[in-house]
C-alpha positions in Angstrom: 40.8 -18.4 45.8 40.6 -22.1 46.8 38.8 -24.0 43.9 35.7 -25.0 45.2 34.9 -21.9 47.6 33.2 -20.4 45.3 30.6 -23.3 44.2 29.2 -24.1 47.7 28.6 -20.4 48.2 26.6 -20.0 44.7 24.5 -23.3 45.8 23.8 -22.8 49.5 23.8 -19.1 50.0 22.8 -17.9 46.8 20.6 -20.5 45.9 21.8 -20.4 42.4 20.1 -23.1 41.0 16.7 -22.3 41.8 17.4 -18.7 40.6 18.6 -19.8 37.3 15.2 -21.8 36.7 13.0 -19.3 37.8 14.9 -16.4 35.3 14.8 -18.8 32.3 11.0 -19.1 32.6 10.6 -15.6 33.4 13.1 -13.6 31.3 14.4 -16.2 28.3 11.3 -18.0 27.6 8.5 -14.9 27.9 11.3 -13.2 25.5 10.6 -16.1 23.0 7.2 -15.4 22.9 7.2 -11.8 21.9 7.2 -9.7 18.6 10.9 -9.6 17.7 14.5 -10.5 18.5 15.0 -11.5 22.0 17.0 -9.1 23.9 20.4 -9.5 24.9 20.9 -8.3 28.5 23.8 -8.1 31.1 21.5 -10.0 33.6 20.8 -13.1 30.9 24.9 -12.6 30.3 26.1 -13.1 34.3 23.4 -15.8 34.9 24.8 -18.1 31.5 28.7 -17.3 32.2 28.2 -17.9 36.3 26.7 -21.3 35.2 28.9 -21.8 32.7 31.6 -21.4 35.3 30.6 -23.0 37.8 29.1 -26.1 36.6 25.5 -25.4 37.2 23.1 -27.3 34.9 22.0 -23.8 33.0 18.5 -24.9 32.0 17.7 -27.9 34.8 16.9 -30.1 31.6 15.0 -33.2 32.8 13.1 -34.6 29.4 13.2 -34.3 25.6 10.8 -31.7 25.5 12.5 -29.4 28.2 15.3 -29.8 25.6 13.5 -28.9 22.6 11.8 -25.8 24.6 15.6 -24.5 25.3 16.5 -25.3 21.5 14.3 -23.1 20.3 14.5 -20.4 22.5 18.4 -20.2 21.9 18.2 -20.5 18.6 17.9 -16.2 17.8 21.2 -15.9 19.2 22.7 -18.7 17.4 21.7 -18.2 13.9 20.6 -14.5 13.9 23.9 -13.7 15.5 24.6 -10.9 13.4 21.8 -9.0 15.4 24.2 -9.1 18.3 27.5 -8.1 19.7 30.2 -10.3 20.3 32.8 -8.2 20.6 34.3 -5.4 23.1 35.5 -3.3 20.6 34.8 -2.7 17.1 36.3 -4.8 15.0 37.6 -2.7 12.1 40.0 -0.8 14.6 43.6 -2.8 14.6 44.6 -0.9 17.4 43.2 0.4 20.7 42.4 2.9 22.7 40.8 5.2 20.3 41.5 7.8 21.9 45.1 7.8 21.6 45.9 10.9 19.0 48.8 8.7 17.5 46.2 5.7 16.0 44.5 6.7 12.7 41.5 4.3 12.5 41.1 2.3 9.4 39.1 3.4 6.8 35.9 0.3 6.6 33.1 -0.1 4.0 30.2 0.4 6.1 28.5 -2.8 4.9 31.4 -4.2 7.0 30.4 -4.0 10.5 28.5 -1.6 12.8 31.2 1.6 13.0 29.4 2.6 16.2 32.0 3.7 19.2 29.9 2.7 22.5 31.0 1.3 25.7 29.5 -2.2 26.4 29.7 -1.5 30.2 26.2 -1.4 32.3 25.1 0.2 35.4 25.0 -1.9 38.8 24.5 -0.9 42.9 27.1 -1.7 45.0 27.8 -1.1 48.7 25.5 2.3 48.3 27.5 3.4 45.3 27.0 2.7 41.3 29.3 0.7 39.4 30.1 0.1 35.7 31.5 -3.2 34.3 31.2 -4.8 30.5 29.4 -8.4 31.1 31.0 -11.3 28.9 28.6 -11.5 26.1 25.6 -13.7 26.6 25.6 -15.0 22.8 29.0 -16.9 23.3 27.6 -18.2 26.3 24.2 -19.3 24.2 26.3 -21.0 21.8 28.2 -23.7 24.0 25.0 -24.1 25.9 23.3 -24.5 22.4 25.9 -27.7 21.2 25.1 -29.5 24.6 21.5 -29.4 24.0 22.2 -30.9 20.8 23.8 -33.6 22.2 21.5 -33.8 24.5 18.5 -34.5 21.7 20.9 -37.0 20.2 21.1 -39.1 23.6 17.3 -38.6 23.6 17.2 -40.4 19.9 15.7 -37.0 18.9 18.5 -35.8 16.6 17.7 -34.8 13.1 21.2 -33.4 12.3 22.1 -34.2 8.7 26.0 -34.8 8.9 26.1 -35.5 12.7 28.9 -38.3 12.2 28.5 -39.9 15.2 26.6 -40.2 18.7 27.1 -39.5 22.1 30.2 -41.3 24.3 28.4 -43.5 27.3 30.3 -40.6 29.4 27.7 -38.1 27.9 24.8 -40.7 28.0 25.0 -41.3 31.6 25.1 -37.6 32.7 21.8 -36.1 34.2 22.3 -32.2 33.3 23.9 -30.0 30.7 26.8 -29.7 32.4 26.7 -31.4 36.2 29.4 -34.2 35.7 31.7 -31.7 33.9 34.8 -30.9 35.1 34.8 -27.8 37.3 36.8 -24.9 35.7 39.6 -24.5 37.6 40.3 -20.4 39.3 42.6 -19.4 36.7 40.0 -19.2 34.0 37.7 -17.2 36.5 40.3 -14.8 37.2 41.2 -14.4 33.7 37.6 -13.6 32.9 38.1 -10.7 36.1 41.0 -9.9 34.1 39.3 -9.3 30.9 36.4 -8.2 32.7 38.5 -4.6 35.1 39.6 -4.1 31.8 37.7 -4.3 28.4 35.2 -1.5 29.2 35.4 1.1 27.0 37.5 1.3 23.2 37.7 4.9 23.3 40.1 4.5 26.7 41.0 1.0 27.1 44.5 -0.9 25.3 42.6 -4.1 26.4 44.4 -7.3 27.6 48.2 -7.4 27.2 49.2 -8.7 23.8 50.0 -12.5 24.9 47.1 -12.8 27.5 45.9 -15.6 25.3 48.9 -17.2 24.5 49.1 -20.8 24.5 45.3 -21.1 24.1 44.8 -21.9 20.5 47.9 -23.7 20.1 47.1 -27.4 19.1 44.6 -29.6 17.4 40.9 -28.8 17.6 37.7 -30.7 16.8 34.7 -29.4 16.5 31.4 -28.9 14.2 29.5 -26.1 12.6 25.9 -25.3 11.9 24.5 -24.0 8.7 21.5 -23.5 6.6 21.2 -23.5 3.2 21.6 -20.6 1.1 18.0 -20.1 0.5 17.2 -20.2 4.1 19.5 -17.7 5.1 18.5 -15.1 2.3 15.1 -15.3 4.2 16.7 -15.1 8.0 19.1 -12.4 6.4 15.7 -10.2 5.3 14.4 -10.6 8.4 12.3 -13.3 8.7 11.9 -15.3 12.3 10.1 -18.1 11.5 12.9 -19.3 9.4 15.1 -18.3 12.8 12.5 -20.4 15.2 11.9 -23.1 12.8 13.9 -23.5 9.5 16.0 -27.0 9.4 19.9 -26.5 9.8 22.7 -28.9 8.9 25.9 -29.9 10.7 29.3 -30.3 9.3 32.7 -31.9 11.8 35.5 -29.4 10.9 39.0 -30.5 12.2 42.1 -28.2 13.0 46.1 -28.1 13.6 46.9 -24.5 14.6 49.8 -23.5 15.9 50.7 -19.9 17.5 54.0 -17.5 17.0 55.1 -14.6 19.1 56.8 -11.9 16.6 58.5 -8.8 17.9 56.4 -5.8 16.2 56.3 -1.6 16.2 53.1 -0.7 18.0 52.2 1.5 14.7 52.2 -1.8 12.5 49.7 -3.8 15.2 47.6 -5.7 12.9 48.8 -5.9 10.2 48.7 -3.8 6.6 46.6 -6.1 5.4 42.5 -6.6 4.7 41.1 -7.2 8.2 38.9 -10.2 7.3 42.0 -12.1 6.6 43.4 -11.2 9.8 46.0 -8.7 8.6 47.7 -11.0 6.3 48.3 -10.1 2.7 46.5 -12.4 0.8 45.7 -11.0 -2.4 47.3 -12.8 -5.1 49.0 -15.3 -2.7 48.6 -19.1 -2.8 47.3 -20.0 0.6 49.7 -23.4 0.5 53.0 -24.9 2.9 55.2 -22.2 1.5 52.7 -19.4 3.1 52.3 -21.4 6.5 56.1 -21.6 6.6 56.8 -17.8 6.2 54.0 -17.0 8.6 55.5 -19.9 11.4 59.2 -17.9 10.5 57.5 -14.6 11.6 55.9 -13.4 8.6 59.0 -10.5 7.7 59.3 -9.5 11.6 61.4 -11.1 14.3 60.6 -13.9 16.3 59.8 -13.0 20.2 60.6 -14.7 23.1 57.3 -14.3 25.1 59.2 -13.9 28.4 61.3 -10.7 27.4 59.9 -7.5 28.2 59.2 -4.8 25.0 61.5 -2.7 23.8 60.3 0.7 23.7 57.9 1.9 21.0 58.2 -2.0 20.0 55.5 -4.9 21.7 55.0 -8.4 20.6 51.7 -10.3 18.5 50.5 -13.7 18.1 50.6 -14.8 14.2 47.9 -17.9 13.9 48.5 -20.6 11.2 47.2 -24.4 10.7 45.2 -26.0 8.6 41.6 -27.0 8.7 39.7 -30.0 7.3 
């Protein structure tokens, strides 16, 4: 594909923009105003990412209270995210597909995550025949677009954030849309997506993505910022109330890190790990989370280093170990 193709086609022949407008008011904001969580669908999921994508302005935001409508209307899948997937697969599985009579799944607390093995693939028409494909998840999409309406209220002199350190660059002041003078994502990131997308359908018979699909990705220095409530507030969100979703008052804190990524050489039966899950695999218990730990997991944390370009030895493939520090 020649970068580019793609974007004229969406805007002249699809007449993308106009749709996105019209489904907004007629799908995301009519969701807003009913009894309930909004619903997460695989048509609000294409219409986010293909925007995303593709450069489109998502919500045709043209004055402070267009951004204040989207704010709120985002702000379910933002701080009620729990209500929704974000993942392919469950999570408490190390190693996929399920299927395969070899893996044992782990044994998981139920107050740790939905246990509930269910393709995220929907139904679509296609040349006269029906097709099934997994959509990228709408909530990730909702929170990106969620940060640039927040800067958007800050250009606006609207922004309440407590701990927002600083304001918008001119670069951000002078740009018309959420996204319009945004660099357009070149075709490796929407083939990657297709990638993920032909493949990530179903954990009972998928592997998912090769092991080092990602590689390189997380590697490096990252700045970015986190939204919380306080812990009163989210005892009331957590019991169900929405009106502390819709309205309650959330903070902001700037969260810096230095990661850094290495390949180990592993047996497919010790993918993941042996230890707890929420810490990633890594034994933690009892050890001091200091240099010495970051050293032995950059040295390959007891396994061999990889060279990502050798091919696996049988019954062997390779993982990504993450370590860094954050501030």
């Amino acid at each position: 594909m020649v970068d580019g193709k793609n974007i004229s086609f969406l805007a002249q022949d699809c007449d993308f923009q106009n749709w996105v407008i019209l489904y907004y008011k007629d799908d995301m904001l009519q969701d807003s105003l009913v009894p309930g969580y909004p619903k997460d669908t695989g048509d609000k999921a294409l219409g986010m990412w293909c925007s995303l994508l593709s450069g489109t302005d998502l919500s045709a935001v043209q004055t402070p209270a267009d951004v204040d409508e989207k704010i709120f209307t985002l702000r379910p899948y933002v701080f009620a995210c729990a209500k929704y997937d974000i993942t392919y697969a469950p999570w408490h599985h190390r190693r996929l597909p399920l299927s395969d009579p070899g893996l044992q799944p782990v044994q998981t607390p139920s107050s740790e995550g939905d246990p509930t093995l269910r393709s995220k693939a929907v139904p679509y028409g296609r040349f006269g025949y029906t097709w099934r494909r997994a959509p990228p998840h709408f909530v990730l999409g909702a929170y990106l677009v969620f940060f640039r309406l927040l800067e958007r209220q800050l250009i606006n002199g609207q922004g309440q954030l407590s701990g927002q350190g600083q304001g918008p660059s001119p670069e951000d002041t002078a740009r018309k849309g959420l996204f319009a003078m945004s660099r357009i994502l070149p075709s490796i990131y929407h083939d990657r997506e297709w990638q993920r997308n032909s493949v990530c359908q179903d954990p009972n018979t998928s592997p998912g993505l090769p092991a080092l699909t990602f590689l390189g990705d997380l590697n490096g220095y990252w700045r970015g910022t986190f939204l919380f409530y306080d812990f009163e507030m989210y005892r009331q969100i957590i019991a169900g109330d929405l009106r502390a979703v819709y309205t309650g008052q959330f903070s902001a804190q700037h969260v810096e890190m230095q990661l850094k990524e290495t390949v180990i050489k592993i047996r497919k039966d010790q993918v993941g790990g042996e230890g707890p899950l929420l810490d990633a695999g890594f034994n933690t218990v009892g050890v001091e989370q200091g240099e010495q730990e970051q050293n032995r997991i950059q040295a390959g944390y007891g396994h061999e280093l990889a060279d990502p370009t050798e091919s696996d030895e049988d019954g062997y493939t390779k993982e990504i170990l993450i370590s860094g520090r954050v501030s």
